[in-house]
C-alpha positions in Angstrom: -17.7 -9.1 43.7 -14.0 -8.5 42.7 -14.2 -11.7 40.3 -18.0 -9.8 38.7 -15.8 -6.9 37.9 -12.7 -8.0 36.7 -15.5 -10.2 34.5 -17.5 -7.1 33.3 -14.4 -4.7 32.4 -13.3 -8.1 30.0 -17.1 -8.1 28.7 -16.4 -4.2 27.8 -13.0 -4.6 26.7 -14.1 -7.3 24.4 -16.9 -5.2 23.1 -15.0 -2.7 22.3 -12.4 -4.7 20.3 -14.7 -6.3 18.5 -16.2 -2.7 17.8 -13.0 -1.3 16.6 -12.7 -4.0 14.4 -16.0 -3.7 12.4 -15.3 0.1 12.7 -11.9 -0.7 10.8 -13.3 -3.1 8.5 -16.3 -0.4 7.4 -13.8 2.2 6.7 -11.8 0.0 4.8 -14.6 -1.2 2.7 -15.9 2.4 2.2 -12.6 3.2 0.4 -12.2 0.5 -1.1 -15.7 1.3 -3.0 -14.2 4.5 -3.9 -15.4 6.7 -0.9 -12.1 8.4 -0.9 -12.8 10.7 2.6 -15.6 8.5 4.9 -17.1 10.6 7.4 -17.6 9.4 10.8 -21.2 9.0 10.2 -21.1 7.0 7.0 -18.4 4.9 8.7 -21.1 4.2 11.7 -23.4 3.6 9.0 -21.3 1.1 7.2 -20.4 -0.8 10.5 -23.4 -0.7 12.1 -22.9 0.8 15.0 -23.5 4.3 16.6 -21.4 7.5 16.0 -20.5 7.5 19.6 -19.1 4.5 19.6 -16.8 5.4 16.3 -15.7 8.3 18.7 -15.5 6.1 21.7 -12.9 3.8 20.3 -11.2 6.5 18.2 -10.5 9.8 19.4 -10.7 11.4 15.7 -10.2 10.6 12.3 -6.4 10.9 12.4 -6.6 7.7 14.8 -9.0 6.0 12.7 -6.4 7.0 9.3 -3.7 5.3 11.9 -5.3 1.8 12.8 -6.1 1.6 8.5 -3.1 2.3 7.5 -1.5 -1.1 10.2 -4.6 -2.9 9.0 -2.7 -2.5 5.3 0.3 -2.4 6.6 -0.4 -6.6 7.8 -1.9 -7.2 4.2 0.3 -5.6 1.7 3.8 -5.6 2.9 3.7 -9.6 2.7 3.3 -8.9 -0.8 5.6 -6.3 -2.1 8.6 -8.9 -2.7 8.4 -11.6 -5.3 9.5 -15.0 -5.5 12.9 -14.8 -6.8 14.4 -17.9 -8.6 17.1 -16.2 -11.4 20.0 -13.8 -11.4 19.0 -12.9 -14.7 17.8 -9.2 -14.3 15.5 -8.8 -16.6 13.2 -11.7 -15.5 13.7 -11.0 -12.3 12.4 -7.1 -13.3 9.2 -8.7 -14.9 8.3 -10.9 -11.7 8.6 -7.4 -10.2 6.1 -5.9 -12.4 3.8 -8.8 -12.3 3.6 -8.1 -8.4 3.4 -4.4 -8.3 0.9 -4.5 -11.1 -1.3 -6.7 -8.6 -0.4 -4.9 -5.7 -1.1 -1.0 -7.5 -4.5 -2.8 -8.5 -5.6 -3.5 -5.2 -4.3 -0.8 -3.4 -4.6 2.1 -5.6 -8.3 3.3 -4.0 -6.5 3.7 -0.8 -3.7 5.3 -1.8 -5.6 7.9 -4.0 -7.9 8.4 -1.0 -4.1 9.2 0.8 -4.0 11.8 -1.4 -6.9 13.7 -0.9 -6.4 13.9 3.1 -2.6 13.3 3.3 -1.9 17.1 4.3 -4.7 16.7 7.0 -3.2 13.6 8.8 0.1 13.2 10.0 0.1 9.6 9.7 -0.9 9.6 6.1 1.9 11.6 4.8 4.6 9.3 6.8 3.3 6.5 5.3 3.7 8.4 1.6 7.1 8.4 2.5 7.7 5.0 4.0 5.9 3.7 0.4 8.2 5.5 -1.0 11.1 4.3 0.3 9.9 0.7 0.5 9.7 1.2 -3.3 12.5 2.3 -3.6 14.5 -1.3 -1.4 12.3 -3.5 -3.3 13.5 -2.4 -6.8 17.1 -2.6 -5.3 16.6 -5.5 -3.7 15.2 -7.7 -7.0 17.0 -5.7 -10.0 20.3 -4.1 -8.1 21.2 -6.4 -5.4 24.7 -6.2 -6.4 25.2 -2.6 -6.8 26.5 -3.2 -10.4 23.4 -0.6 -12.6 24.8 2.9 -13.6 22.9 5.2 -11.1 20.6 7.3 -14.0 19.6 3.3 -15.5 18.2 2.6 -11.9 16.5 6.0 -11.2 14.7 5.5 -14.3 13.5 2.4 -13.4 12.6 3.4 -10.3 10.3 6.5 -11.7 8.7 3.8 -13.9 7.5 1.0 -11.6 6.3 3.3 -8.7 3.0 4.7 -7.7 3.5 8.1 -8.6 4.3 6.3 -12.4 1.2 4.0 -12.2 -0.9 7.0 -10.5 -0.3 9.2 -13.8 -1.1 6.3 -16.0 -4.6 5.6 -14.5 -5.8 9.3 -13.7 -4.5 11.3 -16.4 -4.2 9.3 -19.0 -7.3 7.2 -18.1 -5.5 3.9 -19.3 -7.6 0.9 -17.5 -5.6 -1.4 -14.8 -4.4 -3.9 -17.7 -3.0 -1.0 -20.0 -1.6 0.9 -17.2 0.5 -2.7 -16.6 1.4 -3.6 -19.7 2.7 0.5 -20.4 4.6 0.2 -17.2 6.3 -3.0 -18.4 7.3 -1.8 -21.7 9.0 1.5 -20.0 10.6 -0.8 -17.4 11.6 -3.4 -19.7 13.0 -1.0 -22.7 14.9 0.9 -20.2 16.7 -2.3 -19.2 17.0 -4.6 -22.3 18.2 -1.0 -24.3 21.3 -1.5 -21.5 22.1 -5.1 -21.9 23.3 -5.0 -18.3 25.1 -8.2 -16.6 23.5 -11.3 -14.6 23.5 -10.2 -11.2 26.9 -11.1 -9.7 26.7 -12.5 -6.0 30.0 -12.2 -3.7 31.3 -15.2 -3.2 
């Protein structure tokens, strides 16, 4: 009898893993098709499941917001650092742009629909500012490792290759994904070529 129950609570912890998963999975793919606030319901709807269970495996929305944002957490952050293979600093800002241009693409329904609820949800506006900041060590990491840009030449770049930069370019100017890239480039890149700054120097 002890062996049937130990066996039935796996069943039901099973289930329910594999319930939070498709509940994940529907959200995800709601705002992804430009549903920027899914309500439980049409998140049940979308997973197939009942809107108990949505509330059974997460206590409110904020909790579901939390579980999405890991879920992106896993696929994005692998992404955010190019291949490096140059110290010179203006192809190493262009593979930069290639990769943010690909990652703002595929990320920018989500973080639009971060927007709309991010004064709702705790979670939402932490992550704002952990994007923010990741921004922020990715363009140092590729572009200023060595600490030698003037401080104004890097703060430029870094208000023309973020989100907020890319966010402006595809809402209110209504420039398409491609234009939005190639606009973002030519700020980025004028900004640096107009400087002439040095190959990155590496201590020895």
């Amino acid at each position: 009898m002890i062996g049937d129950a130990i066996e039935d609570n796996d069943g039901r912890k099973a289930r329910r893993a594999r319930s939070r998963l498709k509940i994940v999975h529907a959200f995800k793919e709601l705002v992804r098709e430009g549903v920027a606030a899914p309500s439980a319901a049409a998140v049940a709807a979308k997973a197939g499941v009942g809107l108990r269970t949505v509330y059974r495996c997460f206590e409110d929305m904020g909790t579901l917001y939390q579980e999405l944002i890991a879920v992106l957490h896993d696929e994005f952050q692998p992404r955010t650092l190019p291949d490096l293979d140059t110290e010179d600093r203006a192809i190493r800002l262009s593979q930069l742009l290639a990769n943010r241009t690909a990652v703002f693409s595929d990320l920018e329904p989500f973080l639009l629909a971060s927007e709309a609820k991010r004064h709702a949800y705790k979670a939402l506006d932490d992550d704002y500012g952990y994007l923010l900041r990741l921004e922020r060590e990715r363009l140092q990491a590729v572009i200023n490792p060595d600490n030698h840009l003037p401080g104004e030449l890097f703060e430029a770049l870094h208000g023309v290759t973020s989100f907020s930069f890319w966010r402006r370019l595809r809402v209110e100017q209504d420039l398409s994904q491609d234009q939005a890239g190639r606009v973002m480039a030519r700020a980025a890149t004028s900004l640096l070529t107009t400087s002439a700054p040095p190959p990155i120097k590496r201590s020895p």
